[in-house]
C-alpha positions in Angstrom: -38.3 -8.7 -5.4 -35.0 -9.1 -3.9 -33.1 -5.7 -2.4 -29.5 -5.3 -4.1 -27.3 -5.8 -2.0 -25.7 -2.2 -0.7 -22.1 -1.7 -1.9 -20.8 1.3 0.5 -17.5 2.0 -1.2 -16.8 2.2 -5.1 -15.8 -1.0 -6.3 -11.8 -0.1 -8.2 -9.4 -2.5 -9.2 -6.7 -3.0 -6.9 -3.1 -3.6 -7.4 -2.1 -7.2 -6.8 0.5 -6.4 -3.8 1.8 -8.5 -1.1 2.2 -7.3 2.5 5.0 -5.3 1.5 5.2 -5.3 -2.4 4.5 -6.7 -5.5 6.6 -9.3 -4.9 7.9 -11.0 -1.6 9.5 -14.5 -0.3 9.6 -15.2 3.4 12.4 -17.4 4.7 10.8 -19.6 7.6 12.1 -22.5 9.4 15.9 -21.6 10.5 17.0 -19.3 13.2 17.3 -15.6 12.1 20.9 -15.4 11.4 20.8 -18.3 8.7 17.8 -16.7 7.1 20.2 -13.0 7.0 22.9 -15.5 5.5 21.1 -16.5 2.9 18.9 -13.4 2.1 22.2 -11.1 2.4 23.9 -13.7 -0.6 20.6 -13.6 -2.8 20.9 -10.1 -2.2 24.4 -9.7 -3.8 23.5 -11.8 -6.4 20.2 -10.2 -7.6 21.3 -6.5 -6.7 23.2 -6.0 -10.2 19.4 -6.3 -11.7 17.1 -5.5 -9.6 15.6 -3.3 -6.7 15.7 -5.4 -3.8 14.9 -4.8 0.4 15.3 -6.7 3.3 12.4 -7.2 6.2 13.1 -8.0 9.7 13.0 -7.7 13.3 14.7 -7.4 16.7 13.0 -8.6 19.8 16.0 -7.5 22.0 16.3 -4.1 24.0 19.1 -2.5 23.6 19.5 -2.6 27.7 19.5 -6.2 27.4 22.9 -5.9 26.5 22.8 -8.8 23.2 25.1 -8.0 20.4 23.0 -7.2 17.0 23.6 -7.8 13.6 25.2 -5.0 11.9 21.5 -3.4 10.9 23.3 -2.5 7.3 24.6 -5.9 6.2 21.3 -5.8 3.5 23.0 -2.5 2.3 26.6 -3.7 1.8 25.1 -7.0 0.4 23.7 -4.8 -2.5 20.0 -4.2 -0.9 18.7 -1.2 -1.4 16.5 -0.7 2.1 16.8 -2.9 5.1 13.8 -2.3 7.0 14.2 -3.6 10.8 11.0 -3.4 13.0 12.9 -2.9 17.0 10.0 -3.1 18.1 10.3 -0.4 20.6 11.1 2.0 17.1 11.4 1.4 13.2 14.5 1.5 11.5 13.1 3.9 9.5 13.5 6.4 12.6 9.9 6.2 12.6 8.5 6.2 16.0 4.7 4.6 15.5 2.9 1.3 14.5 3.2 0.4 10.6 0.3 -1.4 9.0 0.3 -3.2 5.6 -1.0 0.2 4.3 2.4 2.1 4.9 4.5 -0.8 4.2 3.3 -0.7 1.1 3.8 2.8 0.1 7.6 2.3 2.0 8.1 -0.4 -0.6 6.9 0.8 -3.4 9.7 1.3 -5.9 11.6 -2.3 -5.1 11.7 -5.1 -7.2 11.9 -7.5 -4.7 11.6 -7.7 -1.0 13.0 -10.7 1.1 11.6 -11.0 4.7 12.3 -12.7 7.9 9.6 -15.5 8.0 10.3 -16.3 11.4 8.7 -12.7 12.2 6.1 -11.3 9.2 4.6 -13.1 7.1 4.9 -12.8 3.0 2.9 -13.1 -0.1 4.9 -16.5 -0.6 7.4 -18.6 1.2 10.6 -20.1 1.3 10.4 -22.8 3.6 13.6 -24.1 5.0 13.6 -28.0 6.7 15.9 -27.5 10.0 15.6 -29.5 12.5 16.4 -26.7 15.2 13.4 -24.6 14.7 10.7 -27.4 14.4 8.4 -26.7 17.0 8.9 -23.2 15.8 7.6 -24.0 12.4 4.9 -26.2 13.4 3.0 -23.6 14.8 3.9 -21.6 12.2 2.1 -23.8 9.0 -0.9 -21.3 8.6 1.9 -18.7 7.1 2.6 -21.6 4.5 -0.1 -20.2 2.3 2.0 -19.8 -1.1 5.3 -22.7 -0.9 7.5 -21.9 -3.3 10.7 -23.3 -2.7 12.2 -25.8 -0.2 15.5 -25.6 1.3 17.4 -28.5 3.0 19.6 -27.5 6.0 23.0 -29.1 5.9 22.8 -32.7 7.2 18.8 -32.6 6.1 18.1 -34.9 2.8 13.8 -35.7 3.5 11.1 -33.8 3.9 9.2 -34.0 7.1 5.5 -35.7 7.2 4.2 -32.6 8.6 5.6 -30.6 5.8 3.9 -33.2 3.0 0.2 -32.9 4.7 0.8 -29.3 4.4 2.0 -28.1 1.5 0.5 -28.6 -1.9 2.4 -29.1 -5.2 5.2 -30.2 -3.0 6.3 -32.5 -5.9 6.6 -29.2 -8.1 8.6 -27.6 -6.0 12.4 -26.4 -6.6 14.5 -27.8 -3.8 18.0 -26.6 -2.7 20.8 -27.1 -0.3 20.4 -23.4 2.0 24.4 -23.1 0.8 22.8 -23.4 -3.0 22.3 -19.7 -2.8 23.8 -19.0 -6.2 20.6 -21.5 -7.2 18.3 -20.2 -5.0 19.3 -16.6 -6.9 18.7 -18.0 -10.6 15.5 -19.0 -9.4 14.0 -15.4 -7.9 15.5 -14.2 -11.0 13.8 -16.2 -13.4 10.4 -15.4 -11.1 11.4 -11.6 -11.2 11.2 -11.5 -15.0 8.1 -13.5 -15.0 6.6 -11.3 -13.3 7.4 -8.6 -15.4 4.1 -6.6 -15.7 2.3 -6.9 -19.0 2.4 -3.7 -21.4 -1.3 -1.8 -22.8 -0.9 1.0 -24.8 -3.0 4.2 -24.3 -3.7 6.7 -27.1 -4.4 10.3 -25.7 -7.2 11.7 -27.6 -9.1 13.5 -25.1 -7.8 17.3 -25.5 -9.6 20.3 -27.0 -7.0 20.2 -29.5 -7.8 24.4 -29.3 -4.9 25.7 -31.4 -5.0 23.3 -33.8 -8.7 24.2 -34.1 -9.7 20.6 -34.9 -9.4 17.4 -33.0 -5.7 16.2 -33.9 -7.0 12.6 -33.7 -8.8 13.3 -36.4 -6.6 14.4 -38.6 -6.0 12.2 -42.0 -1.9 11.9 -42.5 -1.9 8.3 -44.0 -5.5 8.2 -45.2 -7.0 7.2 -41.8 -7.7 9.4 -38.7 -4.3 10.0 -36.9 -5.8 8.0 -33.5 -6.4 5.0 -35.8 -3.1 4.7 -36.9 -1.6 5.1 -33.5 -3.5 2.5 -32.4 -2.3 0.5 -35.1 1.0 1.3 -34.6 0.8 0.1 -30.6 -1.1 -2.9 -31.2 1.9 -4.9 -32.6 3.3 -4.1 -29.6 0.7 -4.1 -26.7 -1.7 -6.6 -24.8 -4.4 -4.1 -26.0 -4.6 -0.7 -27.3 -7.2 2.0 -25.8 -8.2 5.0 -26.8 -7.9 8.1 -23.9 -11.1 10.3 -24.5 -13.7 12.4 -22.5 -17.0 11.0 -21.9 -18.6 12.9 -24.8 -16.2 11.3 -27.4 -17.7 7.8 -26.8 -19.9 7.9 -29.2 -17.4 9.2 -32.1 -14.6 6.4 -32.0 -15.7 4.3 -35.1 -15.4 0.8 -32.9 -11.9 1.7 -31.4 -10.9 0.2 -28.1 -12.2 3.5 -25.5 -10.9 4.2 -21.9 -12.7 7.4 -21.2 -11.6 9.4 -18.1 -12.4 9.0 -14.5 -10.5 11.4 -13.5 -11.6 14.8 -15.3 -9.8 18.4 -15.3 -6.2 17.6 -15.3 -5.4 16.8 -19.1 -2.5 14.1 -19.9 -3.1 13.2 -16.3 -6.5 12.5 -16.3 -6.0 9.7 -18.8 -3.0 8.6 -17.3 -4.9 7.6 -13.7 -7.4 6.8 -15.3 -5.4 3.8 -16.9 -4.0 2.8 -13.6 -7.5 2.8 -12.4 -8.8 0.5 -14.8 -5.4 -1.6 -15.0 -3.4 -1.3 -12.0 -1.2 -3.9 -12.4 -0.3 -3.4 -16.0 2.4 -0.9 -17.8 1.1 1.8 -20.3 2.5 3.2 -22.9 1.2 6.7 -23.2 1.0 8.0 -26.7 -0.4 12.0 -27.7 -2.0 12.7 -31.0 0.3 15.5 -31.3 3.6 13.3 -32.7 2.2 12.2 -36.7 6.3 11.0 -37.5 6.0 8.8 -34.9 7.1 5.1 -36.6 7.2 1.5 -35.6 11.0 1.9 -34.6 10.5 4.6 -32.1 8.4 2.4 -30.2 10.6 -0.7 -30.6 13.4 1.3 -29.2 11.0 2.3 -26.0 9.8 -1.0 -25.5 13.4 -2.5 -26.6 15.0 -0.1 -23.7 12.6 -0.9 -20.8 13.9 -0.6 -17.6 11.0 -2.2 -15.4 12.8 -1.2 -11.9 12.2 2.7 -12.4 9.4 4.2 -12.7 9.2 4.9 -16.1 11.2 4.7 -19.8 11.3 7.9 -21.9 12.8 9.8 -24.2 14.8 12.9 -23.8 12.9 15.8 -25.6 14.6 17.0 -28.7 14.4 20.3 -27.4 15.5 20.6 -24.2 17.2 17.9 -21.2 13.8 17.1 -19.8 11.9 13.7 -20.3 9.2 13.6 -22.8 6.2 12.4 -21.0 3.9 11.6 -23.8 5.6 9.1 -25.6 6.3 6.8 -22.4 6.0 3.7 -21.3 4.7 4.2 -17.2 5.2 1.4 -15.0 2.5 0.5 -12.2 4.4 1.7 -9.7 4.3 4.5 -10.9 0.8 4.8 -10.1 0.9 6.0 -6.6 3.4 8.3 -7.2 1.4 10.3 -9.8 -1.5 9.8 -6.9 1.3 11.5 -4.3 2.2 14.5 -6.4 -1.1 15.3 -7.2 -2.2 15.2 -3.6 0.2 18.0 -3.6 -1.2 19.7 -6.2 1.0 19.2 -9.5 -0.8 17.5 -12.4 2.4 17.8 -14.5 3.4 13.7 -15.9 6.8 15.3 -16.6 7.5 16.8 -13.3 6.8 12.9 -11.8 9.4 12.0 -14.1 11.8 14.6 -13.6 12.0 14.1 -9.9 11.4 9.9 -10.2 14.2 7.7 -10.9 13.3 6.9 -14.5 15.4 5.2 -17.4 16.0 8.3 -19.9 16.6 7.2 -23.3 18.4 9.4 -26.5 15.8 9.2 -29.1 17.6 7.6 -32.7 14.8 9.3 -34.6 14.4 12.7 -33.5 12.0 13.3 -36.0 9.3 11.3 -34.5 9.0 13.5 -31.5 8.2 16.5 -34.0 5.3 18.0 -32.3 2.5 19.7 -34.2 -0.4 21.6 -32.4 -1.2 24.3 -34.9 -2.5 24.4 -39.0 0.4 25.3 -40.7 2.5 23.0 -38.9 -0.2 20.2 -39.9 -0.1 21.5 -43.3 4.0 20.9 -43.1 3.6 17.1 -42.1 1.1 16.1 -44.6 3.1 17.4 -47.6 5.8 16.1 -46.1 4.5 12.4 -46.3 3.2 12.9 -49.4 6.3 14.0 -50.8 7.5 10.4 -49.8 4.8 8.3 -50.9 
């Protein structure tokens, strides 16, 4: 009989990242102050929307006496980092060598990052056809992994030979002028919004429900367990709804959709890293059992209100100026920032989004964040609906 083969390391879903983010586009094939032209324009015209940073390098010492770029064009342009590797140091003011690893966690939170082609490479590429950097770019072709766009220099109207064996799709491809930046723009827009990460909803079931003294996913408001009709209620709005329960709940779910946790002890935020875990790349929208108003509008005006640059969308509590936390739709990048505070010990979802930049919304229904934990305020909601059927 054949040996298995040894797997050393668990075997998780990973985000689908670039070498610096989610989303990239290299600029190769022009000299380095044509590629800053045209990233600084995108730049301003994409900054109104979106997140975006700027990658790229300096070869010269200082000592050698050349005159540099102003390092925070990016930032007047609208970006909202402009990382420059000096080689000698970071623009960061971080002394020491960066790996994909930190880059990634560095560029986290943006939208969109543009980067210097002609120094580090990117998830896909803008290529541009100029005849002064030729030889430049035809030892460059394994970088030309993911073409998405062509640009013509000025004076430039074909495509080179070399450039045809190379790149597939090529007749697919959106091709610009390099002064067509207010095209170039519409395009990465229309990419960004593709890209917008898909929504799953997530049910939180998985509490001891101890002052209520039953499980308040259980509880029968509208003639079905309260977890049923949540999931109800999500599913006309998600990709797929799961419910959030401990391992020994499995077996009580009647068929419904489980996600039980992988991450154990830490309440709410068990079940919200375990989601990530299972879905990295995905938004969830994070329901408790504890809301039984909570309607169909509510969650049209959170899904209605998204703001996928921050970090999350929630409602103001209706009894205090903090963010509500368990009615909230999480974005994936959030993800390594609930990972980064609870490296430092917190395990709170609405400290993340109280120091995160998140888009706080003013419930229109304050009712459906009515929150019921104990038996006679159970008691209160199901006369309540009854008195309305």
């Amino acid at each position: 009989m054949k040996n298995k083969k040894h797997q050393k390391h668990a075997k998780i879903a990973r985000p689908d990242l670039g070498f610096f983010a989610r989303n990239e586009w290299a600029i190769i094939g022009t000299p380095c102050g044509n590629i800053q032209t045209i990233a600084f324009q995108v730049i301003e015209n994409l900054s109104a929307q979106f997140k975006v940073a700027y990658v790229d390098a300096d070869h010269h010492s200082p000592s050698e006496g050349v005159e540099h770029a102003n390092p925070t064009n990016a930032l007047e342009a609208g970006a909202v980092m402009n990382y420059t590797d000096k080689v000698d140091f970071h623009n960061f003011a971080v002394k020491a060598s960066y790996e994909t690893y930190q880059y990634r966690t560095q560029f986290n939170d943006q939208d969109l990052v543009i980067i210097n082609g002609n120094h580090f490479e990117g998830r896909e590429q803008i290529v541009v056809v100029d005849p002064r950097k030729t030889e430049s770019l035809q030892r460059k072709l394994d970088r030309l992994t993911n073409v998405s766009m062509i640009l013509l220099e000025e004076g430039v109207s074909e495509i080179p030979d070399y450039l045809k064996d190379k790149i597939e799709n090529l007749e697919k491809l959106p091709i610009y002028k390099t002064s067509e930046t207010r095209l170039i723009s519409v395009y990465l827009k229309e990419r960004l919004e593709e890209k917008t990460p898909p929504i799953s909803g997530l049910i939180l079931a998985g509490g001891q429900s101890t002052r209520m003294g039953q499980d308040k996913g259980m509880i029968n408001y509208r003639g079905m367990p309260h977890r049923a009709y949540l999931h109800r209620l999500l599913s006309n709005f998600c990709e797929d709804v799961f419910i959030s329960c401990r391992h020994d709940q499995l077996s009580t779910l009647d068929g419904l959709p489980a996600l039980a946790d992988t991450f154990v002890g830490l309440g709410p935020f068990s079940a919200l890293l375990s989601a990530f875990r299972e879905r990295p790349g995905h938004a969830w929208v994070v329901i408790a059992c504890d809301y039984p108003l909570l309607d169909r509008a509510t969650i049209l005006q959170l899904l209605t209100s998204r703001n996928p640059s921050k970090f999350a969308t929630a409602f103001k509590s209706t009894n205090n100026e903090f963010p509500e936390p368990l009615v909230t739709l999480w974005e994936p990048r959030s993800y390594p920032e609930l990972l980064r505070f609870l490296s430092q010990g917190y395990s709170c979802p609405r400290k993340v989004l109280i120091n995160t930049d998140i888009q706080l919304l003013e419930i229109e229904n304050p009712e459906a964040l009515r929150n019921v934990n104990e038996p006679n305020e159970m008691k209160e909601i199901i006369d309540l609906l009854a008195s309305k059927s």
